[in-house]
N, CA, C and O atoms as CSV, one atom per row, in Angstrom:
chain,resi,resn,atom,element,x,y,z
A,1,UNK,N,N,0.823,-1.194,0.000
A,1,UNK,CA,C,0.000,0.000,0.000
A,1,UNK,C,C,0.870,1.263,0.000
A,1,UNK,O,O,0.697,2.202,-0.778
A,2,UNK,N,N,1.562,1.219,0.685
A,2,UNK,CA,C,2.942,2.288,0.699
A,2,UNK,C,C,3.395,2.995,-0.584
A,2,UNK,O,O,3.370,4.210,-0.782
A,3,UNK,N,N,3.816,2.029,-1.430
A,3,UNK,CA,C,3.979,2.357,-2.895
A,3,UNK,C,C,3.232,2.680,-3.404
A,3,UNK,O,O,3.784,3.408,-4.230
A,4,UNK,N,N,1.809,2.726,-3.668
A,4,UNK,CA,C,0.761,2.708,-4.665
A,4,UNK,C,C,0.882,5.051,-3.665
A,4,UNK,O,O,0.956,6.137,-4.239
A,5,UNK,N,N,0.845,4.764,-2.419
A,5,UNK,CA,C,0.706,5.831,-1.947
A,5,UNK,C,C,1.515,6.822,-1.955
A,5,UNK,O,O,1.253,7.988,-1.658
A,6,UNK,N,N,2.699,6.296,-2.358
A,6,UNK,CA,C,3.883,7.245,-2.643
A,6,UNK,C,C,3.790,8.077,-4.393
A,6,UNK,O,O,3.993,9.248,-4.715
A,7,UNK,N,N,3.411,6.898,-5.198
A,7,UNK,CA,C,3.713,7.388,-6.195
A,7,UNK,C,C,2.086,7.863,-6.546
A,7,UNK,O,O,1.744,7.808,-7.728
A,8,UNK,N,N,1.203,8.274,-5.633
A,8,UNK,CA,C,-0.087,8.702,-5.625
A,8,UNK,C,C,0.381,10.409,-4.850
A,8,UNK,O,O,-0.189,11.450,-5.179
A,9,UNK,N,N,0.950,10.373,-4.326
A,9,UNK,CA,C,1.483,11.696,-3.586
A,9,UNK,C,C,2.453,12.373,-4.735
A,9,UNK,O,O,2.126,13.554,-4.860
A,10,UNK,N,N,3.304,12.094,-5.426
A,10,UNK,CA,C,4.156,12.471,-6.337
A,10,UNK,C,C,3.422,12.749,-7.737
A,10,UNK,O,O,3.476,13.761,-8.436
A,11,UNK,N,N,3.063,12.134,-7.841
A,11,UNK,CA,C,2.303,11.939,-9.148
A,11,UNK,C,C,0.975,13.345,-9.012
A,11,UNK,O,O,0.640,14.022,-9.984
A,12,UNK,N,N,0.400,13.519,-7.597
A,12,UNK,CA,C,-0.357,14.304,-7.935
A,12,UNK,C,C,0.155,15.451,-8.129
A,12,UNK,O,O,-0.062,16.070,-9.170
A,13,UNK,N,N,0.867,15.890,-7.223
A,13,UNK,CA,C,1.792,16.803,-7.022
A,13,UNK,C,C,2.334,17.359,-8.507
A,13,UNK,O,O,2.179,18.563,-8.714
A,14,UNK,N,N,2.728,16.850,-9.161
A,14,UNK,CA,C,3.697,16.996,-10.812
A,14,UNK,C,C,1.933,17.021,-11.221
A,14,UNK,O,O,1.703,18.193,-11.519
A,15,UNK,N,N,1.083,16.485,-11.303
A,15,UNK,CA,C,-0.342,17.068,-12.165
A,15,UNK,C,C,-0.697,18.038,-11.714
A,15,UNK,O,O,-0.560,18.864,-12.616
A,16,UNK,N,N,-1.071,18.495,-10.900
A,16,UNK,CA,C,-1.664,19.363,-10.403
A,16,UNK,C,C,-0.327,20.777,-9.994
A,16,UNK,O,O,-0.525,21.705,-9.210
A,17,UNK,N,N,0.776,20.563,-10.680
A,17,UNK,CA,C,1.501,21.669,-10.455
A,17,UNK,C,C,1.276,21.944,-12.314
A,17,UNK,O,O,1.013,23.091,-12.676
A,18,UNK,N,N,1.411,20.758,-13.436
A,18,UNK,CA,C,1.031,21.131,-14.568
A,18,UNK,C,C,-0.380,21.813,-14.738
A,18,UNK,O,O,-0.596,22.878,-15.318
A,19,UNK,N,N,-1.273,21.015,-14.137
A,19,UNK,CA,C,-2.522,21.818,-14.397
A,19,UNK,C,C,-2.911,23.363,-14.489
A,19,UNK,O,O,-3.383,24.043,-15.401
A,20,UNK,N,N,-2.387,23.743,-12.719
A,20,UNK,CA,C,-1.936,25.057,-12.417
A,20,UNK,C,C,-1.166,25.889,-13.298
A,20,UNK,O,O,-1.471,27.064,-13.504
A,21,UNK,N,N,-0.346,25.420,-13.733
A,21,UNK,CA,C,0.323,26.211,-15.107
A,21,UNK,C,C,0.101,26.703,-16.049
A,21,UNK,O,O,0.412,27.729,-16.654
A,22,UNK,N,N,-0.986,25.186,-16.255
A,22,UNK,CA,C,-2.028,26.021,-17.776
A,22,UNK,C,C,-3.118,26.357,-17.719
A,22,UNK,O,O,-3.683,26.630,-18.778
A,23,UNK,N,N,-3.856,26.472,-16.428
A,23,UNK,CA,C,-4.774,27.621,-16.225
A,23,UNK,C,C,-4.421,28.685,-16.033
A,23,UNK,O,O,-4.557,29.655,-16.778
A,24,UNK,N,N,-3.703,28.611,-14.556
A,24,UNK,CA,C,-3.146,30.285,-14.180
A,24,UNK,C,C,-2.436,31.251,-15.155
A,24,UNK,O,O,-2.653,32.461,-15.210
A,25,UNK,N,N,-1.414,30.449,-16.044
A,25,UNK,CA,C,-0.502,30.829,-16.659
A,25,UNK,C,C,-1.076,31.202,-18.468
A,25,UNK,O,O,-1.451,32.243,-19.008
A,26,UNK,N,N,-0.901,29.782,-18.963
A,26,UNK,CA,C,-0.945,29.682,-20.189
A,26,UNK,C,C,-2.468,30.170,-20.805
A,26,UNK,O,O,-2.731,30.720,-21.874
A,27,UNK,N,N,-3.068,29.879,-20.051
A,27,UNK,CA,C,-4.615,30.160,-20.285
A,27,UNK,C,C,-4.879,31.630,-20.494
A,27,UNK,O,O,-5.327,32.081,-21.549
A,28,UNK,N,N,-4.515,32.504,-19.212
A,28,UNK,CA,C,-4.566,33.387,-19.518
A,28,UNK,C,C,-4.107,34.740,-20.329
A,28,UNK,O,O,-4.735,35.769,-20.579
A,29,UNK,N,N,-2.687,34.313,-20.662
A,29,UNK,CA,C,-1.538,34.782,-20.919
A,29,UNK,C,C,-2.476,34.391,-22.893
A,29,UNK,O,O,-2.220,35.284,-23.700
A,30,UNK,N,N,-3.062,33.640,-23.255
A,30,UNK,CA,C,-3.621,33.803,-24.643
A,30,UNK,C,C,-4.686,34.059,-24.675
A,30,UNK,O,O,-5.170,34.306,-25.780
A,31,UNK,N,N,-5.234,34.095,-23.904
A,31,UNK,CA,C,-6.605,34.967,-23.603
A,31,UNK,C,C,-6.330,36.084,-23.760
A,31,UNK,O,O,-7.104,36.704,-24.490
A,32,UNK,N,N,-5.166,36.834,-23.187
A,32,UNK,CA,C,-4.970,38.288,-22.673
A,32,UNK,C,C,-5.867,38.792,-21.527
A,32,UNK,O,O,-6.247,39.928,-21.243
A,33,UNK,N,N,-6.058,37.743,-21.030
A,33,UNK,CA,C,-7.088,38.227,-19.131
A,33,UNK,C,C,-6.602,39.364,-18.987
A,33,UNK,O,O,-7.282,40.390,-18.992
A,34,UNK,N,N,-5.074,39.314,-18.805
A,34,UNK,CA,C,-4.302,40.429,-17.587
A,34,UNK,C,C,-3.625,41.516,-18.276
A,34,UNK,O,O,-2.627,41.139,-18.889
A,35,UNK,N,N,-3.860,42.640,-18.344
A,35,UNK,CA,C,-3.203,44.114,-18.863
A,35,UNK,C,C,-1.799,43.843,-18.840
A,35,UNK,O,O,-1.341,43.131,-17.946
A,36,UNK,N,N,-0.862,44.468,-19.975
A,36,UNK,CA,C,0.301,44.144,-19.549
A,36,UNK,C,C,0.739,45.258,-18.487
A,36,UNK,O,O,0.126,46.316,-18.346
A,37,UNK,N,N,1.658,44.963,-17.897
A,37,UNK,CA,C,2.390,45.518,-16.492
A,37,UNK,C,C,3.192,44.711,-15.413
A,37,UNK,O,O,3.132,43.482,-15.437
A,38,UNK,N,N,3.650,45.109,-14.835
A,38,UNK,CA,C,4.357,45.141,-13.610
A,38,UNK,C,C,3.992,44.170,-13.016
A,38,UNK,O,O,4.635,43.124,-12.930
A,39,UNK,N,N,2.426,44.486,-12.312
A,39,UNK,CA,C,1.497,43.274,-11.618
A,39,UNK,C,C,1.556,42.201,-12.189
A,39,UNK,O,O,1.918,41.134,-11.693
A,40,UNK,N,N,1.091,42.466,-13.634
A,40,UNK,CA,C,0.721,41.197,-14.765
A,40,UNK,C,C,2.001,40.331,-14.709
A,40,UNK,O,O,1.762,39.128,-14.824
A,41,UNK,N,N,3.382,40.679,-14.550
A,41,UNK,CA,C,4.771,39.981,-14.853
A,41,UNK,C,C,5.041,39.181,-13.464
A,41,UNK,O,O,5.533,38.072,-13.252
A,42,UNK,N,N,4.566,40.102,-12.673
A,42,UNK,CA,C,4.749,39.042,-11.086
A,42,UNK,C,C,3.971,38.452,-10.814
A,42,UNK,O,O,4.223,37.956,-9.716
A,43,UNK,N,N,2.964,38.123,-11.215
A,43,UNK,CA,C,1.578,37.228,-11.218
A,43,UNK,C,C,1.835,36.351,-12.067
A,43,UNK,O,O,1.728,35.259,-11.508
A,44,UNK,N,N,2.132,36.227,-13.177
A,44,UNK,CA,C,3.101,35.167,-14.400
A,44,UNK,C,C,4.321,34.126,-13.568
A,44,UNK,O,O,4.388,32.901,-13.477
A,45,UNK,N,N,5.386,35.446,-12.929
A,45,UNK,CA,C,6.411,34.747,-12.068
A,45,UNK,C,C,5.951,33.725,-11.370
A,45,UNK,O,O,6.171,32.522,-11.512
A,46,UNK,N,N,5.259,34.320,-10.563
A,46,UNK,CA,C,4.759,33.923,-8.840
A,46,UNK,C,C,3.911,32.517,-9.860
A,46,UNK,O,O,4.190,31.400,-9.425
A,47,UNK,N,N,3.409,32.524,-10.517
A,47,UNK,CA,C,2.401,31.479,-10.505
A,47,UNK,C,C,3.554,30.024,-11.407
A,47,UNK,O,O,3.695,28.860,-11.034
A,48,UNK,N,N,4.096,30.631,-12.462
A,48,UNK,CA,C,5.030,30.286,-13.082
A,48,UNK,C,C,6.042,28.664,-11.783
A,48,UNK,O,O,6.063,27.440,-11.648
A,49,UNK,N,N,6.872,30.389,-10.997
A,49,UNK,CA,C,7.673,29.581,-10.394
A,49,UNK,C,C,7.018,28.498,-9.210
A,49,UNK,O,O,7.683,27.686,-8.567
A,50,UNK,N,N,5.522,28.720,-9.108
A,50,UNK,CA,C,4.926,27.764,-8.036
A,50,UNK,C,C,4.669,26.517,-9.027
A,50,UNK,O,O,5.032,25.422,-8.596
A,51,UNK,N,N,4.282,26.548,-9.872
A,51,UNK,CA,C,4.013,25.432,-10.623
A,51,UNK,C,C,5.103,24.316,-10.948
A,51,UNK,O,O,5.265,23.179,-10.505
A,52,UNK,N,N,5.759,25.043,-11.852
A,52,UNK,CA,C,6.947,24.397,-12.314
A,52,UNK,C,C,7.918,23.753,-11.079
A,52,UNK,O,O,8.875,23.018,-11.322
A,53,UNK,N,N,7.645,24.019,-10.177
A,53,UNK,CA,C,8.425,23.574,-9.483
A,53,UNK,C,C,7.765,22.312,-8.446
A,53,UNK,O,O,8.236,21.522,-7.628
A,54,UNK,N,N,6.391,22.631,-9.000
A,54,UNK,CA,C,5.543,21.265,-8.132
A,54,UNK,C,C,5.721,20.174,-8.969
A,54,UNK,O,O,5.684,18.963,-8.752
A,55,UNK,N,N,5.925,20.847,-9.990
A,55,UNK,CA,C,6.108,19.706,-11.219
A,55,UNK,C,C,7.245,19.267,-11.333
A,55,UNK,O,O,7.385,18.052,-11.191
A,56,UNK,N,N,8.362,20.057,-11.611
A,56,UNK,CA,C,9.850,19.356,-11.278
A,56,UNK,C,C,9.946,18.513,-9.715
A,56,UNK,O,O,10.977,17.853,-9.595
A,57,UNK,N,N,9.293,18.487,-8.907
A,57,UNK,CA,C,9.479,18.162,-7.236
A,57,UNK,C,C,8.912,16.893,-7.862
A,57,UNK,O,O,9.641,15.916,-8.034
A,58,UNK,N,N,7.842,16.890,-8.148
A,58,UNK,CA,C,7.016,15.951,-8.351
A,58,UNK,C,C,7.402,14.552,-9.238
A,58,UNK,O,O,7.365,13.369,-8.902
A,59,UNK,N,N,7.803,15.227,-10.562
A,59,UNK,CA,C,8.785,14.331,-11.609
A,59,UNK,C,C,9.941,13.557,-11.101
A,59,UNK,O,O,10.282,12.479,-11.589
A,60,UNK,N,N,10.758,14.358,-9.728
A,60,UNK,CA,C,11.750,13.802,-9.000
A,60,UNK,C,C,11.615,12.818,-8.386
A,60,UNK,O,O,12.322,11.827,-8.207
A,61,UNK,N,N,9.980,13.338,-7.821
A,61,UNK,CA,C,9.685,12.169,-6.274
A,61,UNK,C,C,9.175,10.540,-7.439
A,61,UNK,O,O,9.148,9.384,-7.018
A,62,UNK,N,N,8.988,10.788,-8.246
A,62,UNK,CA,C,8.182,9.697,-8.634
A,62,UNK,C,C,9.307,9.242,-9.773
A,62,UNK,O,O,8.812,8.345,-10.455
A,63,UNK,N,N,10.487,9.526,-10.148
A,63,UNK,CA,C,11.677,9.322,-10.590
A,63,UNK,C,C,12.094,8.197,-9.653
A,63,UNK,O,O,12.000,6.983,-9.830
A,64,UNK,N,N,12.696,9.048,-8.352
A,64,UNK,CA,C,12.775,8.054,-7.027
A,64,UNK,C,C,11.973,6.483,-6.406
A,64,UNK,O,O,12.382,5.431,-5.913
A,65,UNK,N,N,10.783,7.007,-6.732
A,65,UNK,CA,C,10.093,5.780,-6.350
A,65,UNK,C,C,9.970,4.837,-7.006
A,65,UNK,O,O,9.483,3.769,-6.636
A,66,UNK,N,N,10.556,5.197,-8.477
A,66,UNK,CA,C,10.774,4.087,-9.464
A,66,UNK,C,C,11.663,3.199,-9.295
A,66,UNK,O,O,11.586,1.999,-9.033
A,67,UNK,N,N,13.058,4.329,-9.578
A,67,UNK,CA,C,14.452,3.667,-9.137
A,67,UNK,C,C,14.612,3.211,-7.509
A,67,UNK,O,O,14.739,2.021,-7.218
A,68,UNK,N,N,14.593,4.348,-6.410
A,68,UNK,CA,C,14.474,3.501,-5.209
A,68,UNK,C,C,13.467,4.312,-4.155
A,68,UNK,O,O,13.491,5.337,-3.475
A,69,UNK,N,N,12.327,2.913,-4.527
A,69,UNK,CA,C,11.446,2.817,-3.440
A,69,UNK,C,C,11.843,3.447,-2.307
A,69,UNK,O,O,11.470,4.580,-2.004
A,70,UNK,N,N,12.899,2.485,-1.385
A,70,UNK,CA,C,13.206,1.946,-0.008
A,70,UNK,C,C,13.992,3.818,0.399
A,70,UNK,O,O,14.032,4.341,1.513
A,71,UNK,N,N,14.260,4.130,-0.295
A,71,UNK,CA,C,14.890,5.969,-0.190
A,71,UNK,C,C,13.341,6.699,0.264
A,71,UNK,O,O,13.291,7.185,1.394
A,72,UNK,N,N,12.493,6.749,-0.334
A,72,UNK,CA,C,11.347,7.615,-0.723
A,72,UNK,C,C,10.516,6.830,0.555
A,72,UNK,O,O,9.292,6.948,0.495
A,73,UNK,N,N,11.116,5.966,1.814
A,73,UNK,CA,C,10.401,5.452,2.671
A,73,UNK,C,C,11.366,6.168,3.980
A,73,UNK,O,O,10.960,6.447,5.108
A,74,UNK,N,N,12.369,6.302,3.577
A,74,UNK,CA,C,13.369,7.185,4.798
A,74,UNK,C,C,13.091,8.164,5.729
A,74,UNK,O,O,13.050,9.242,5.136
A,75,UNK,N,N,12.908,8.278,6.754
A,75,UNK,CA,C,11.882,9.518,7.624
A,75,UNK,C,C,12.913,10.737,6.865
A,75,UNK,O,O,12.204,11.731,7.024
A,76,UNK,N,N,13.936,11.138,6.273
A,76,UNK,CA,C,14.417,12.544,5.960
A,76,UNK,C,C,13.647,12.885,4.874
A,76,UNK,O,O,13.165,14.018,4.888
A,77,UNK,N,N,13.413,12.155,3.914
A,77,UNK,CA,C,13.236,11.994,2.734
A,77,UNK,C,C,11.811,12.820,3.087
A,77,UNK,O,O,11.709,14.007,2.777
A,78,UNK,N,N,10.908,12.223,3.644
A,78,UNK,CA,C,9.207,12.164,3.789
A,78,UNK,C,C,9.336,13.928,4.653
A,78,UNK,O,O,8.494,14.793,4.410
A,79,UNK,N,N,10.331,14.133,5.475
A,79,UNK,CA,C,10.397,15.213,6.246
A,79,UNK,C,C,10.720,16.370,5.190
A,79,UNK,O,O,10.024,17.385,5.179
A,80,UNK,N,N,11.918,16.180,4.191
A,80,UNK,CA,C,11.872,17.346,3.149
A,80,UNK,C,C,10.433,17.673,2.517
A,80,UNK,O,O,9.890,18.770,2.383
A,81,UNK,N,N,9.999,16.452,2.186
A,81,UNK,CA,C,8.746,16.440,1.655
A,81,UNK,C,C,7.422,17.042,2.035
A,81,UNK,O,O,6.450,17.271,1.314
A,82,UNK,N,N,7.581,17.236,3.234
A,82,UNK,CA,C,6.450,17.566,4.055
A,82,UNK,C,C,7.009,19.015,4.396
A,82,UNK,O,O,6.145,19.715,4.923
A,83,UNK,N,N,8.352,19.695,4.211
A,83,UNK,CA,C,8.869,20.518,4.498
A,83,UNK,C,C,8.248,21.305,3.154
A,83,UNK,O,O,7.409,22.190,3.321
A,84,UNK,N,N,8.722,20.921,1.766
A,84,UNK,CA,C,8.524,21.393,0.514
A,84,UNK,C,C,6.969,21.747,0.575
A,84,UNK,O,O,6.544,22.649,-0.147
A,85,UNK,N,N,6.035,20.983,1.509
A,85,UNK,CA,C,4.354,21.059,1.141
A,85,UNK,C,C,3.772,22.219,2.218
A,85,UNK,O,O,2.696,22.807,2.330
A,86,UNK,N,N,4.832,22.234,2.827
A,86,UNK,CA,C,4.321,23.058,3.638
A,86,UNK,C,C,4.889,24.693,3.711
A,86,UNK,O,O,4.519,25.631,4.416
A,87,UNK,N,N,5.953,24.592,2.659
A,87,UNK,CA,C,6.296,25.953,2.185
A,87,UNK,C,C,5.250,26.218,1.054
A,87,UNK,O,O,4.988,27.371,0.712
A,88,UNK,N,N,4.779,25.351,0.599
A,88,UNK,CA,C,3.977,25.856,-1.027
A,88,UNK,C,C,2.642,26.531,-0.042
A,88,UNK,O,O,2.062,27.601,-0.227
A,89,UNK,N,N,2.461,25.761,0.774
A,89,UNK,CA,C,1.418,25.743,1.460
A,89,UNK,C,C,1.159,27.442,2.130
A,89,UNK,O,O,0.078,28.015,2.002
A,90,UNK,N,N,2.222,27.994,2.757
A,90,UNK,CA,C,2.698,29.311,3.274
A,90,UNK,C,C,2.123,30.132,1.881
A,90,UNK,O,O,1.075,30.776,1.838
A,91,UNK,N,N,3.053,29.944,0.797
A,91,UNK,CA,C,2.893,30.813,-0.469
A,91,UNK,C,C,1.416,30.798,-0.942
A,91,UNK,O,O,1.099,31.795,-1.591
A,92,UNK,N,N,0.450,29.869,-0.749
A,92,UNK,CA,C,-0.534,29.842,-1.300
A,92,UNK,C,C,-1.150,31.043,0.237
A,92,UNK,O,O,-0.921,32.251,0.290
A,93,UNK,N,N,-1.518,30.654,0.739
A,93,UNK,CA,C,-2.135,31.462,1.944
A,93,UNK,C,C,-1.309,33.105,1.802
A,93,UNK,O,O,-2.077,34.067,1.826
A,94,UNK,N,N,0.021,33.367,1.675
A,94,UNK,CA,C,0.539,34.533,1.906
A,94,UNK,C,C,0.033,35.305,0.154
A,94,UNK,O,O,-0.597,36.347,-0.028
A,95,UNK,N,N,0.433,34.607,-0.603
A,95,UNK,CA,C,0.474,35.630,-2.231
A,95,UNK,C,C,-0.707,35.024,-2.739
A,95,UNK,O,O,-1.039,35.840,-3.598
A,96,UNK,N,N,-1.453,34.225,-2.757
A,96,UNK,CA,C,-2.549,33.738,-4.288
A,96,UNK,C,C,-4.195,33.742,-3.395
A,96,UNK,O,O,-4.671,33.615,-2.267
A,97,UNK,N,N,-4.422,33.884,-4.234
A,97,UNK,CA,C,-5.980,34.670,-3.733
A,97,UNK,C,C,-6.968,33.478,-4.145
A,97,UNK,O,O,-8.149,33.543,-3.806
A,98,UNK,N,N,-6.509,32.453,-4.834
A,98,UNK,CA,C,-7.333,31.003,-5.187
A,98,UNK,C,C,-7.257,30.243,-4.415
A,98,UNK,O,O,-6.082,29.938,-4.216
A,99,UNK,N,N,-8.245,29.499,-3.558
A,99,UNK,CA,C,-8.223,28.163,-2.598
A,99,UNK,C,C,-8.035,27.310,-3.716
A,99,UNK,O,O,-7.476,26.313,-3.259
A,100,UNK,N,N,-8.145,27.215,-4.524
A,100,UNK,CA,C,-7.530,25.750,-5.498
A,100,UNK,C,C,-6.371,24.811,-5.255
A,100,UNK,O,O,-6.497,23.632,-4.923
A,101,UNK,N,N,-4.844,25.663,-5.520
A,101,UNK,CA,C,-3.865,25.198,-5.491
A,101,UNK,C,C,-3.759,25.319,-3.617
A,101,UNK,O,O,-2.867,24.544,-3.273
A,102,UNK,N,N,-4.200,25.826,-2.730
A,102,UNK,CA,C,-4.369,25.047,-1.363
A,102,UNK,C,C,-4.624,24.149,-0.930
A,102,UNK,O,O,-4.055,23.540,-0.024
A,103,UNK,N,N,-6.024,23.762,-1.809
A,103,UNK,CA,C,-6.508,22.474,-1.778
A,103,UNK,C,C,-5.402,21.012,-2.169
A,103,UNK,O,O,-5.007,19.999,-1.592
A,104,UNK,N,N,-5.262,21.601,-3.344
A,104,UNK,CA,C,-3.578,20.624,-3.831
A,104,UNK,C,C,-2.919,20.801,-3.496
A,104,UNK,O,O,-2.149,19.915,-3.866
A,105,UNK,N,N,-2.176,21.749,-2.597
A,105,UNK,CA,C,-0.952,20.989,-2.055
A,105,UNK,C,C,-1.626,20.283,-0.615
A,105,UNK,O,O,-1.183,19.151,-0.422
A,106,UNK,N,N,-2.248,20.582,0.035
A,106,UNK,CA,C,-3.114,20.021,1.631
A,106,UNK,C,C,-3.719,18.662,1.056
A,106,UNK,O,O,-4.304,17.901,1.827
A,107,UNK,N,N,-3.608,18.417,-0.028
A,107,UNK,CA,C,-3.947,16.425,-0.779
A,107,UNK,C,C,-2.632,16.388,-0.996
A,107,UNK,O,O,-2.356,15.425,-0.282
A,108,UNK,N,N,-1.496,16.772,-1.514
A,108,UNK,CA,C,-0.364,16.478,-1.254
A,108,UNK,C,C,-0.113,16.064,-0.114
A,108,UNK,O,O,0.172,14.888,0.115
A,109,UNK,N,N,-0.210,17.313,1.093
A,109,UNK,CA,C,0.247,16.870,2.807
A,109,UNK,C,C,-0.477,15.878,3.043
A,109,UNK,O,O,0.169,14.964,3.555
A,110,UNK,N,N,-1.808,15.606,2.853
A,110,UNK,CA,C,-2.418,14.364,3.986
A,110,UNK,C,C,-1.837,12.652,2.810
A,110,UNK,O,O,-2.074,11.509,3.200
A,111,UNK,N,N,-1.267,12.894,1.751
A,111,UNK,CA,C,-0.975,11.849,1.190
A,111,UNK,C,C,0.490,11.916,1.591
A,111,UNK,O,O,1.067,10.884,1.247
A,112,UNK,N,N,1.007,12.484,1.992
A,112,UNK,CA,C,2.193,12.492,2.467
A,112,UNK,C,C,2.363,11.746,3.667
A,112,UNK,O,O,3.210,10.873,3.855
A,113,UNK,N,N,1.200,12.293,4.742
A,113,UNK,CA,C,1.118,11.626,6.213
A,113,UNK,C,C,0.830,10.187,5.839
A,113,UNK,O,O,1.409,9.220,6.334
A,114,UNK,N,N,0.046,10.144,5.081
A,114,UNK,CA,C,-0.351,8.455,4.480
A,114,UNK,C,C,0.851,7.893,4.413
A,114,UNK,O,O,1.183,7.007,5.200
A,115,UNK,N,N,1.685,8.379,3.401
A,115,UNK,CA,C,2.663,7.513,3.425
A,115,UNK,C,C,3.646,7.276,4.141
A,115,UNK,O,O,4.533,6.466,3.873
A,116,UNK,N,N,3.566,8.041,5.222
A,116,UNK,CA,C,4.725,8.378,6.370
A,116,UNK,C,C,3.857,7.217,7.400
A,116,UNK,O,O,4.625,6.762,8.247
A,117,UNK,N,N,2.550,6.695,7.496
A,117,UNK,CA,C,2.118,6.038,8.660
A,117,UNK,C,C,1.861,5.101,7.706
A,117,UNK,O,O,0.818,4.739,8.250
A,118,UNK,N,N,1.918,4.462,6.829
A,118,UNK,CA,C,2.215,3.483,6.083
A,118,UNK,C,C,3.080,2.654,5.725
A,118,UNK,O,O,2.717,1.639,5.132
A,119,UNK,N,N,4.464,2.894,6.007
A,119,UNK,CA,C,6.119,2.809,5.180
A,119,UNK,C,C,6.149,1.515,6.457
A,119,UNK,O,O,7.152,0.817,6.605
């Protein structure tokens, strides 16, 4: 069960950091939602660098769980992890005005605890 839950935590994580990308980002950015400016470029950033990086985290963790399981079961390992979810977690509450990507990373954290009381 461990495994199926690990690479269920990773896996969402890398979707749902792509998803976020091409709504927040790509979607709007050809739409032309947002005026160009200042705001408009740090709202691109900010959403940009939250994504891509759930997605690179994500691509990693489930890289790992391919090659080694028995790593991605290590209490440091699960502790960065829960460290990484709980900084996205800060950024969503401090800068983004959408409960969405809160919601996804807080199914990240409780699949995280899963797999931490699972291993």
């Amino acid at each position: 069960m461990h495994k199926y839950i690990v690479y269920a935590a990773y896996g969402w994580i890398a979707l749902s950091g792509a998803l976020h990308f091409a709504i927040d980002v790509v979607s709007q950015y050809l739409r032309g939602k947002r005026e160009p400016g200042l705001e408009t470029t740090l709202y691109y950033g900010l959403n940009s660098a939250f994504s891509l990086g759930q997605v690179a985290f994500g691509l990693f963790g489930i890289f790992l769980a391919w090659k080694a399981m028995s790593l991605l079961s290590e209490t440091p390992v699960l502790i960065l992890s829960v460290a990484a979810a709980l900084g996205w977690l800060a950024i969503t509450f401090m800068f983004m005005e959408y409960w969405e990507p809160r919601l996804n990373v807080g199914i990240f954290l409780a699949l995280l605890v899963a797999a931490f009381v699972t291993r």
